[in-house]
GUTOR-168278 format. One line per field, with one value per atom (N, C-alpha, C): atom name; x, y, z. Coordinates in steps of 0.001 Angstrom, whole numbers. Each point is the difference from the previous one (the first is absolute). Layout:
BEGIN
atom = CA:...
c1 = X:...
c2 = Y:...
c3 = Z:...
END
This chain:
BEGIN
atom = N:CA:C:N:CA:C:N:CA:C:N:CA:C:N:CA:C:N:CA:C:N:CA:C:N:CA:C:N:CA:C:N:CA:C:N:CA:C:N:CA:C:N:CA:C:N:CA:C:N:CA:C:N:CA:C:N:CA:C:N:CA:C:N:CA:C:N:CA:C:N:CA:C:N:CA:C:N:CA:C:N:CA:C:N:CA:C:N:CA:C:N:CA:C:N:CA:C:N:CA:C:N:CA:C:N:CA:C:N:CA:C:N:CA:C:N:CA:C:N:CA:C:N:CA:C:N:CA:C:N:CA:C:N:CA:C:N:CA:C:N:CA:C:N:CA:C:N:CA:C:N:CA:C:N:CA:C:N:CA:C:N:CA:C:N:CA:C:N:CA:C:N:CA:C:N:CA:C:N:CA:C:N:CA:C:N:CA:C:N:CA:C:N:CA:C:N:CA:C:N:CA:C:N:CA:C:N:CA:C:N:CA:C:N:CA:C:N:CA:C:N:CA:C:N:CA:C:N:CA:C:N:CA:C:N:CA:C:N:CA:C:N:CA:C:N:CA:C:N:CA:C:N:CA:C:N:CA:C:N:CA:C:N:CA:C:N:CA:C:N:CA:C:N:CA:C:N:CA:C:N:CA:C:N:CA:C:N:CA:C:N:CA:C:N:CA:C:N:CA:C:N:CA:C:N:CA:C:N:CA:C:N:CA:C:N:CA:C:N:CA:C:N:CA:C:N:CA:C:N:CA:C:N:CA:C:N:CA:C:N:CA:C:N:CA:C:N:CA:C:N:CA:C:N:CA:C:N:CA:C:N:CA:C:N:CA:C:N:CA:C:N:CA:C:N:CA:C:N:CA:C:N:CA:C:N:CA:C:N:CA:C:N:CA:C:N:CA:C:N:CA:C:N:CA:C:N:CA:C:N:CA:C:N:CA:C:N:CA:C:N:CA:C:N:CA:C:N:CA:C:N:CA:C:N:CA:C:N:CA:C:N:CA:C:N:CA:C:N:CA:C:N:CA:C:N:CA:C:N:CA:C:N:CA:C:N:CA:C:N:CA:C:N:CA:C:N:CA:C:N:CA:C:N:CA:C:N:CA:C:N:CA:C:N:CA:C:N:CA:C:N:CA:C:N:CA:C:N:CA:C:N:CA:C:N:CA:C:N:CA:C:N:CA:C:N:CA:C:N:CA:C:N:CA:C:N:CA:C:N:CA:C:N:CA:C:N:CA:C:N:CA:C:N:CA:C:N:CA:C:N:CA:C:N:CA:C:N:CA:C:N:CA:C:N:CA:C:N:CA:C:N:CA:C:N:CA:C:N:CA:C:N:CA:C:N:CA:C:N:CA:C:N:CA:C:N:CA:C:N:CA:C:N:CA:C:N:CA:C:N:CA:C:N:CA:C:N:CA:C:N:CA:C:N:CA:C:N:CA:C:N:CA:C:N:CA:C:N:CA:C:N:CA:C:N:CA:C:N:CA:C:N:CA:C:N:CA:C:N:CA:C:N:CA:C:N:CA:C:N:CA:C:N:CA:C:N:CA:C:N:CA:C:N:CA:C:N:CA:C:N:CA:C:N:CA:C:N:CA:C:N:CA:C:N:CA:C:N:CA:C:N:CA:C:N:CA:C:N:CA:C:N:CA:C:N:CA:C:N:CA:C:N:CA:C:N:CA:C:N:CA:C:N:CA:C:N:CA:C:N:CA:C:N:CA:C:N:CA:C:N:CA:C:N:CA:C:N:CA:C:N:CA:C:N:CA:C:N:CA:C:N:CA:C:N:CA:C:N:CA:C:N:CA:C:N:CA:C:N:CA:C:N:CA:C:N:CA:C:N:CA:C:N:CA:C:N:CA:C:N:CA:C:N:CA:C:N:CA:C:N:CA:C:N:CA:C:N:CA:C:N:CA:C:N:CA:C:N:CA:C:N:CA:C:N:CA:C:N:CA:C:N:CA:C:N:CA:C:N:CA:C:N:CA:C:N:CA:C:N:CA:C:N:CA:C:N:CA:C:N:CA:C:N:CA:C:N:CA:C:N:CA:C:N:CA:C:N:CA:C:N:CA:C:N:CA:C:N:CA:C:N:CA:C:N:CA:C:N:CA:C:N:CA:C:N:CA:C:N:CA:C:N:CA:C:N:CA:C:N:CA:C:N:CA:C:N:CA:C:N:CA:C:N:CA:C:N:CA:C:N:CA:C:N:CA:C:N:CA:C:N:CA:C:N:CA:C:N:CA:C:N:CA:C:N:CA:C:N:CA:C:N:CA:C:N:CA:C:N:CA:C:N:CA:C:N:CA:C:N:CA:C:N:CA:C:N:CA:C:N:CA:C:N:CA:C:N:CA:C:N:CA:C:N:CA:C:N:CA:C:N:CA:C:N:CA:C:N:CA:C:N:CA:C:N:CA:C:N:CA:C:N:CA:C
c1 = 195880:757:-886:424:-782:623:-1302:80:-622:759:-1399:416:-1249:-842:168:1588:85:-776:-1011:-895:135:-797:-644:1542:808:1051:-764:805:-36:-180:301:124:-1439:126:-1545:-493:861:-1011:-728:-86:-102:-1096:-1661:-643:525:-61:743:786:671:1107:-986:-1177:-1062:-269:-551:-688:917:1341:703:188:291:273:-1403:-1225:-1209:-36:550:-96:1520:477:1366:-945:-394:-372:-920:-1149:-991:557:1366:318:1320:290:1255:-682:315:183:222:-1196:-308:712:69:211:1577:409:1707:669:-1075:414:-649:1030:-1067:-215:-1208:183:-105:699:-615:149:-1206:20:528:812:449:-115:-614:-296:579:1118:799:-538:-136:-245:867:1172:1406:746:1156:1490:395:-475:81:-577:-1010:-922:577:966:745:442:1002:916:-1128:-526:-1122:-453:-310:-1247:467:1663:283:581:404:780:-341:395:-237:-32:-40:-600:1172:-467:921:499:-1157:422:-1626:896:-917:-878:-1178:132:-1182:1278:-122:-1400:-829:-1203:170:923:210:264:-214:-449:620:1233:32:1394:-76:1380:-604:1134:-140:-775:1122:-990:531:182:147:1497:685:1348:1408:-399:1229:202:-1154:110:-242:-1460:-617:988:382:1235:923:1065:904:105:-1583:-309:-500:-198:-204:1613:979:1120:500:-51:588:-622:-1134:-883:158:795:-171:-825:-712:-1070:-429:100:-177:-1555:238:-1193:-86:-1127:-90:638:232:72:1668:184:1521:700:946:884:-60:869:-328:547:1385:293:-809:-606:-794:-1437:-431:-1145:459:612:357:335:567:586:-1285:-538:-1658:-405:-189:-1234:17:1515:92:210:-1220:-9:1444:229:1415:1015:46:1533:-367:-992:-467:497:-844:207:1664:730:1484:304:-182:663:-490:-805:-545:594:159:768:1271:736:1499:23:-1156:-113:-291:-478:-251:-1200:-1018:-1651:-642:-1176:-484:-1125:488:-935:-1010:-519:-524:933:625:454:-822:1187:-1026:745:-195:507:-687:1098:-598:-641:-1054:344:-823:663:-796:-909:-38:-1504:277:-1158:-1105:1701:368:1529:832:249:685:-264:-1618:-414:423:724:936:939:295:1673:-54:1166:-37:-131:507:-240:-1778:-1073:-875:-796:606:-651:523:1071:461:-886:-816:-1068:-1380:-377:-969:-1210:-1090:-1158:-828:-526:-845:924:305:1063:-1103:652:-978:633:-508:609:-521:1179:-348:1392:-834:901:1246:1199:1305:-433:-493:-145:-1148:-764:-1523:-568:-686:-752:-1598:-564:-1484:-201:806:-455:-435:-78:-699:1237:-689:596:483:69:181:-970:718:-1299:528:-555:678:-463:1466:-670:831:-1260:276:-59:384:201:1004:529:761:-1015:-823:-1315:-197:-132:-625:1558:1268:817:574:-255:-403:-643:-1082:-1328:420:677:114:1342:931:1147:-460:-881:-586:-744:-579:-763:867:1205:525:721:767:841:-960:-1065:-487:-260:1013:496:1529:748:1462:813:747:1075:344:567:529:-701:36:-1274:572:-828:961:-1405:1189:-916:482:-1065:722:-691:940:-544:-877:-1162:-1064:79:-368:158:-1151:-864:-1053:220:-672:233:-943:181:-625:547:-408:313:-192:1122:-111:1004:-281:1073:348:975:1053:128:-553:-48:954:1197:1433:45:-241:134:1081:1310:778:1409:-60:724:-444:-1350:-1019:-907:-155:-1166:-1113:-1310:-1245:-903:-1172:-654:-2:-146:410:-1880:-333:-1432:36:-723:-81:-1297:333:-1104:-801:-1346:-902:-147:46:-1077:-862:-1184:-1247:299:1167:438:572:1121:407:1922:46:980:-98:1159:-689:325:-1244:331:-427:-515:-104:-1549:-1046:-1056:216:226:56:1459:593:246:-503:-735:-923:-1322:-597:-1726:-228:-938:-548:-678:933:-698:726:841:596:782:705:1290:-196:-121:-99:1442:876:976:-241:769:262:1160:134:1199:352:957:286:1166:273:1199:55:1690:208:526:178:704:1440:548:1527:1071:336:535:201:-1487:-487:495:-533:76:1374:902:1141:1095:-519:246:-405:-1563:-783:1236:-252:838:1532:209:2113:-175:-1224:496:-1125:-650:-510:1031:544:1124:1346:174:1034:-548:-1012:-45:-242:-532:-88:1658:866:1203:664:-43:436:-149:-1258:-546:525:653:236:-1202:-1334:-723:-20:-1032:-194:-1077:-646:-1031:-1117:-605:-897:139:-514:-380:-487:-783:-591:396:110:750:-1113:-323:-567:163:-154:68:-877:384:-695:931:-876:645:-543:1334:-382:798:-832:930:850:-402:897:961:-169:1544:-789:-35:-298:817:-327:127:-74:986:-549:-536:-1158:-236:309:34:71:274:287:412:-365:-1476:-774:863:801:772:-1503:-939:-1315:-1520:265:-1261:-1259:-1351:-964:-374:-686:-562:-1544:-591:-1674:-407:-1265:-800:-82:10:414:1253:888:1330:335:1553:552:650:750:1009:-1075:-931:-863:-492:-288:-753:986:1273:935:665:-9:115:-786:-1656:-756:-329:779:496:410:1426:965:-346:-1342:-557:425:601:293:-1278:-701:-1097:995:-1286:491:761:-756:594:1496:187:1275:1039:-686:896:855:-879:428:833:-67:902:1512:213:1078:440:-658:308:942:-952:621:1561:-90:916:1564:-798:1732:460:-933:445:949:-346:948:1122:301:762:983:-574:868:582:-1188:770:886:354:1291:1172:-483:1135:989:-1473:1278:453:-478:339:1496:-52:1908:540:-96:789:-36:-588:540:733:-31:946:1131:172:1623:504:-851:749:466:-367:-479:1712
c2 = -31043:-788:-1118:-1283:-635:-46:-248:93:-1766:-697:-1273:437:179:-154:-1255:46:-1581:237:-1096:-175:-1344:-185:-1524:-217:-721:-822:-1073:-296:-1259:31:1773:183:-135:583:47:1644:803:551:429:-852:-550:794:131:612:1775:497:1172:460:-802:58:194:-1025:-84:1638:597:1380:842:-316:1210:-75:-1178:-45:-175:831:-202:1305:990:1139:606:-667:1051:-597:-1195:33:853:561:808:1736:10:1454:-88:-775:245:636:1070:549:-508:-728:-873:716:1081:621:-277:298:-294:-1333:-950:-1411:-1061:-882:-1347:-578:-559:-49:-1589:-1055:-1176:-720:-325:-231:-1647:-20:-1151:-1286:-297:-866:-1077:30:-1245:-474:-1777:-1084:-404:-207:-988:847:-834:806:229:-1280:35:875:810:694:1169:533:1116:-71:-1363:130:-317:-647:-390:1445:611:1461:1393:-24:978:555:-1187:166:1126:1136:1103:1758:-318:720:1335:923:1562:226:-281:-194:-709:-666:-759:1454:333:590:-982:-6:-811:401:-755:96:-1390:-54:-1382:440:-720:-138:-945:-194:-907:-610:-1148:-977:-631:-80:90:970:1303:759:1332:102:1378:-253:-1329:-198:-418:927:-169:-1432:-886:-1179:559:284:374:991:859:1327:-766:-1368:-423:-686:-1293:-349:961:1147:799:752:-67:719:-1505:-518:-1354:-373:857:-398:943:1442:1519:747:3:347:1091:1273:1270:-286:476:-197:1313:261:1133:-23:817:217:-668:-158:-614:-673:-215:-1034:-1136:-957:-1969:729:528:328:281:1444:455:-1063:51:-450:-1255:-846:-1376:389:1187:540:724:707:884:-1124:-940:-1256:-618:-190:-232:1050:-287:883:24:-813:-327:568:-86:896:1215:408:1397:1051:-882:927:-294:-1019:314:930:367:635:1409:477:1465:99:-973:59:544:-553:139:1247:749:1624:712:-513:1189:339:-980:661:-1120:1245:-663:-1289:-701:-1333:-659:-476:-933:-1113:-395:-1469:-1460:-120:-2023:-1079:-716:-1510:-1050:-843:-1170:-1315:-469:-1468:-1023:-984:-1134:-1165:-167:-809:766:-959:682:24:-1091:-262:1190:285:1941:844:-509:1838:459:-1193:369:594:-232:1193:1054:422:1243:1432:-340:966:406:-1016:18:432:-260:214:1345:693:1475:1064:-693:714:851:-1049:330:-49:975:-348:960:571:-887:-195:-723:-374:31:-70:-398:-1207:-853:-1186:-231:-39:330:-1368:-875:-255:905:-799:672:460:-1182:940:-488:584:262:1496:595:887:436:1124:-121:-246:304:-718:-883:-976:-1833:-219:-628:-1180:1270:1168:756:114:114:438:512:1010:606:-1271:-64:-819:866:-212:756:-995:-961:-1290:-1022:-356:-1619:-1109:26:-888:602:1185:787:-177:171:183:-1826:-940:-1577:252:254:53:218:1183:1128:-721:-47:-1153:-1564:-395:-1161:-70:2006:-193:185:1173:360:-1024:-840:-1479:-738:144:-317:939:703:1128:-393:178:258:-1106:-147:-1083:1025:1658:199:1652:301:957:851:1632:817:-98:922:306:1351:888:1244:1198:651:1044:815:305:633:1281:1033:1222:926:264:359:1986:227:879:398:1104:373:-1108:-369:-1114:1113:318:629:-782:609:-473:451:-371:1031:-466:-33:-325:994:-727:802:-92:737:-324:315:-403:387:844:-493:441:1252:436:1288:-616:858:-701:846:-617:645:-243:643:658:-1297:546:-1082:-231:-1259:-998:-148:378:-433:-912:-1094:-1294:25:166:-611:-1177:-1160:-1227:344:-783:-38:-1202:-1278:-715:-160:-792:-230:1063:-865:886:295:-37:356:-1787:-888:-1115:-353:-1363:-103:723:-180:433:1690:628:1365:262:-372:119:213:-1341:-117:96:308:185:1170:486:1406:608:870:891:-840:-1039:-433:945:718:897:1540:755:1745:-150:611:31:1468:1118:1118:496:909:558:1153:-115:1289:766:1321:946:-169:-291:-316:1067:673:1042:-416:1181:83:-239:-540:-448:-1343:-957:-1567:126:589:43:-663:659:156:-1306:-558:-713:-1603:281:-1116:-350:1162:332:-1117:497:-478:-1137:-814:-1677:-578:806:-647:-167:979:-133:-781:-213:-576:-1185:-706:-1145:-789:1048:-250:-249:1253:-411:-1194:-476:-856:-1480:-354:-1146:692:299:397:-335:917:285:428:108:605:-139:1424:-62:461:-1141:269:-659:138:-745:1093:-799:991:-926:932:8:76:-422:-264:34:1114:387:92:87:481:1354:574:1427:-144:99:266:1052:944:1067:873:50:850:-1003:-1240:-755:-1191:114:-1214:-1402:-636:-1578:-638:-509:-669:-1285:-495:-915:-1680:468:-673:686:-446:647:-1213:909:-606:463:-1011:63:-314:-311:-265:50:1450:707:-676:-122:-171:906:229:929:-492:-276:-216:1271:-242:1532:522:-920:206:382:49:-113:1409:621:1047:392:-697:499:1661:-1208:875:1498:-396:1000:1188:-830:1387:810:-810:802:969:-935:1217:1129:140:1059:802:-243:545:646:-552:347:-1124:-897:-1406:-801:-378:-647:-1563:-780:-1295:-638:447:-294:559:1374:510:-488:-373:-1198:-883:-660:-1255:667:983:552:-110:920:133:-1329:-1121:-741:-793:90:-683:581:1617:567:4:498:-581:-1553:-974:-950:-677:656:-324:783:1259:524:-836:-825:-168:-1579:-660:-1337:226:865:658:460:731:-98:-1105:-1075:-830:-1077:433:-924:363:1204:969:-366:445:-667:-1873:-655:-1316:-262:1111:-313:513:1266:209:-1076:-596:-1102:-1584:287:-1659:182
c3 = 155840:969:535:76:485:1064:1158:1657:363:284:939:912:1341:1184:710:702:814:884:236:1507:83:1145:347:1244:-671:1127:962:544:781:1408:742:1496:294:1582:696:-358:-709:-653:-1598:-521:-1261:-301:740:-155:190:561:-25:-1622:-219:-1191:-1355:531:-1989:192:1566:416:-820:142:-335:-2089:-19:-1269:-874:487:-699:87:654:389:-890:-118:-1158:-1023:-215:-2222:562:77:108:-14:409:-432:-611:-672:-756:-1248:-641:-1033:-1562:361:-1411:-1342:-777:-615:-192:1221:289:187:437:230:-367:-296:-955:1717:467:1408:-213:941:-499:1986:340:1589:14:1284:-210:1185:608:1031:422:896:541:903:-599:797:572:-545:499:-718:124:-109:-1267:-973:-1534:-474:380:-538:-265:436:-137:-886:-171:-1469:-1328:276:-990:-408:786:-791:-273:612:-402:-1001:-1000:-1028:-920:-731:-295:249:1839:391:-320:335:455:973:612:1958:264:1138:1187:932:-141:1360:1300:1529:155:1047:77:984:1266:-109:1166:1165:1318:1158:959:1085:451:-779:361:-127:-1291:-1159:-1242:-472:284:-846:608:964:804:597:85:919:-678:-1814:-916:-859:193:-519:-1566:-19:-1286:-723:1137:-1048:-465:887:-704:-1585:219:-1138:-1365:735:-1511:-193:747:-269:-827:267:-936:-924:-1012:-597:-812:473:-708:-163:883:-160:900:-82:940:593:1367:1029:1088:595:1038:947:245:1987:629:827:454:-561:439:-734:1022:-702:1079:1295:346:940:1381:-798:835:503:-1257:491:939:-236:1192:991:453:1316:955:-1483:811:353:-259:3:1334:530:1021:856:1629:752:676:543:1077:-681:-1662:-358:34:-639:106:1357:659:1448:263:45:-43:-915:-1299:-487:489:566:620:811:950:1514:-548:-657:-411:-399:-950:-554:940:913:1473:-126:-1317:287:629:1329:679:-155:142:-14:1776:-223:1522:127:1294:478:-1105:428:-920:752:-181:244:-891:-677:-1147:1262:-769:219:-937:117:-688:530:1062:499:1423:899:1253:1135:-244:1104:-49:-599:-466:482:768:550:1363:721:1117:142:-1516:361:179:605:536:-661:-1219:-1156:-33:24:-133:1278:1301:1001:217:-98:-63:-421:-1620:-212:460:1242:383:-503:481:-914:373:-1458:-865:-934:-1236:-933:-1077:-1443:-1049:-783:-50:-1191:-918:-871:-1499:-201:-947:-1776:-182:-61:-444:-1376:-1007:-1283:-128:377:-4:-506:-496:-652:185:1:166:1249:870:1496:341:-791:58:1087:749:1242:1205:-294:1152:1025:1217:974:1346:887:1052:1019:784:1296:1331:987:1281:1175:-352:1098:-33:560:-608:-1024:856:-686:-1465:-194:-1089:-1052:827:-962:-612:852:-697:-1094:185:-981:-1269:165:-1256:-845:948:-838:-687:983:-1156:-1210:335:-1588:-832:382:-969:-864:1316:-680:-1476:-17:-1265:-1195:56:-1142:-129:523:145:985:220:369:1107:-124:470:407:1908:-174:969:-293:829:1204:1095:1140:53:214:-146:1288:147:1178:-678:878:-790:323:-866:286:-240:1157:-501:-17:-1073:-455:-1146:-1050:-1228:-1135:-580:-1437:-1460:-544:-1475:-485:-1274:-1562:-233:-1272:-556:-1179:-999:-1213:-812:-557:-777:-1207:-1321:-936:-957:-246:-956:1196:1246:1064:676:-625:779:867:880:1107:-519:5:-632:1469:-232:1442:515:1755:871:69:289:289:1454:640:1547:-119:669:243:1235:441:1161:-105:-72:-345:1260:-782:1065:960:-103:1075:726:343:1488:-1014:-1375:-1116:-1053:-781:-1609:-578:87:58:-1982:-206:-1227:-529:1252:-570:37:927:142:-1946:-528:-826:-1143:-593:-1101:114:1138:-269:419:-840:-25:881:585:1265:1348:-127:1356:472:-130:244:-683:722:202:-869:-877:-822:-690:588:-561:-335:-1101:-193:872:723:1439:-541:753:105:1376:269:1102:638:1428:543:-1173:-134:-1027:627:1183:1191:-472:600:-672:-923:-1161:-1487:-256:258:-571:413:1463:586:-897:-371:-297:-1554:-524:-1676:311:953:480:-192:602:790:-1049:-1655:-664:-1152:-106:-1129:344:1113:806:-297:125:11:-1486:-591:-1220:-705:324:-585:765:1398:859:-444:-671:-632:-1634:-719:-1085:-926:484:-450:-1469:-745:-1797:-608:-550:-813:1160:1071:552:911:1168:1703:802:766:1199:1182:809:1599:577:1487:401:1416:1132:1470:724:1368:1085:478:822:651:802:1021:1810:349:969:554:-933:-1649:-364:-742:-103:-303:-1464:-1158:-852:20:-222:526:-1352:-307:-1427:297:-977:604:-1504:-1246:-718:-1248:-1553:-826:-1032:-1331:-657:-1287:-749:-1388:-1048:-127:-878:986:578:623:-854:721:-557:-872:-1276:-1013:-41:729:-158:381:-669:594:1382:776:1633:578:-1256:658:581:597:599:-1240:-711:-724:-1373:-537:-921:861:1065:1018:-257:552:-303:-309:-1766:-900:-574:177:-475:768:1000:1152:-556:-867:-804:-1341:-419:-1339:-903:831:-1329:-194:-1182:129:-454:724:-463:-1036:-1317:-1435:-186:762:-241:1450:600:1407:-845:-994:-359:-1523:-165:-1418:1055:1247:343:437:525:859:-1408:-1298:-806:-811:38:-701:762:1567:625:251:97:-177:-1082:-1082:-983:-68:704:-11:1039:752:1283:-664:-575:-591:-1268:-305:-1106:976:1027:810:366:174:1153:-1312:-1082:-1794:421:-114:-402:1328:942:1219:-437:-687:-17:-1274:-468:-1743:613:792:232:885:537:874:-492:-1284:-1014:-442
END
């Protein structure tokens, strides 16, 4: 079977994306796969390099790449690829639908309010919030441009950096609490990851550098557990999740909080997702067997749901 290794893209996290897609050719199962890595500069580069392939699997990161662009052009190309479909992934990508669509399922999310420049932060939606708030990039990734602010002054600040990511930026009620994951594979939840970062959150450095963030695999009281399980699979089916994503909470008092929903989780050696499979006894090489085997099972699906509809 030949496999290319989409990396590179065009977002702000481009580096991240080579991490991950240097880290699948290094354990794909040479034996089983003609592996051929594939590095996007621009947009042509996709149609240009993939011609042949079996499947795309995708190592992308960010906008083009993670928000259904890249899935559509390979659905119009025929070309089977990992992880979500355009749907999903464009809906995960954005925070603001996301959290509407949880609200509407009844899983718990934090308050938000949108805005698009510094004049916005008067409204009342935004001042309801209170503070401390965190602002983050509507479709932002990696925590680039996020940052907690506990002031008016601080929460200016933080909206002007972010405005040089995104057009359009959340403000969100902060919920301090425990931070774990929920990494789902194939509509199973696999061991839950509870996060320390050594900073103020689990920001971009406490992510990718080694030793920033305490990151263990926990058993939660069976109470939590079951609770954490409800509002990970809930959200997973809520965003019409497939194949793979990890969820991503806080817990206060007993109650999980969703806080975002990753359709192309990081796979670097640092990442949560690997962590917690090999929890499960999945080693890497066989991560990426399933990631690849239901994926094709799922892009045959939605083949026949579009032939009975043709």
């Amino acid at each position: 079977m030949k496999v290319g290794v989409i990396m590179g893209g065009m977002s702000s996290e481009r580096q991240i994306s080579l991490l991950t897609g240097q880290e699948m050719v290094n354990n794909l199962n040479k034996e089983k796969y003609e592996v051929k890595p594939i590095v996007i500069n621009n947009k042509m580069d996709l149609i240009e390099q993939s011609a042949g392939l079996d499947i795309a699997l995708l190592a992308l990161h960010g906008k083009y790449g993670e928000d259904g662009t890249v899935q559509a052009t390979l659905d119009s190309l025929g070309i089977p690829y990992t992880g979500c479909g355009v749907l999903s992934s464009g809906v995960c990508m954005d925070k603001d639908m996301t959290k509407k669509l949880l609200r509407f399922e009844g899983v718990a999310t934090g308050d938000w309010a949108m805005v698009g420049s510094l004049e916005e932060l008067s409204a009342p939606a935004v001042e309801r919030l209170g503070f401390p708030v965190v602002v983050k990039p509507n479709l932002g990734g990696s925590s680039i441009g996020t940052r907690i602010a506990r002031t008016p002054a601080e929460l200016k600040s933080a909206v002007q950096e972010a405005l040089k990511w995104d057009s359009a930026i959340m403000v969100e009620q902060f919920i301090g609490g425990d931070e774990i994951t929920c990494p789902i594979l194939n509509g199973k939840l696999l061991p839950i990851v509870a996060i320390k970062p050594s900073g103020e959150f689990f920001d971009y450095t406490s992510k990718y550098e080694d030793g920033a963030a305490d990151e263990k695999v926990v058993e939660l009281p069976r109470e939590l557990h079951d609770k954490v399980e409800a509002a990970a699979l809930a959200s997973y089916k809520a965003l019409k999740c497939s194949v793979y994503a990890r969820i991503d909470m806080i817990v206060k008092d007993g109650v999980p909080y969703v806080l975002e929903i990753n359709t192309l989780p990081g796979l670097t050696r640092n990442s949560l997702l690997p962590k917690s499979a090999a929890a499960a006894g999945i080693p890497f090489g066989k991560l990426l067997d399933y990631i690849i085997d239901y994926s094709l099972e799922e892009r045959k699906k939605e083949e026949r749901i579009l032939s009975t509809q043709a």
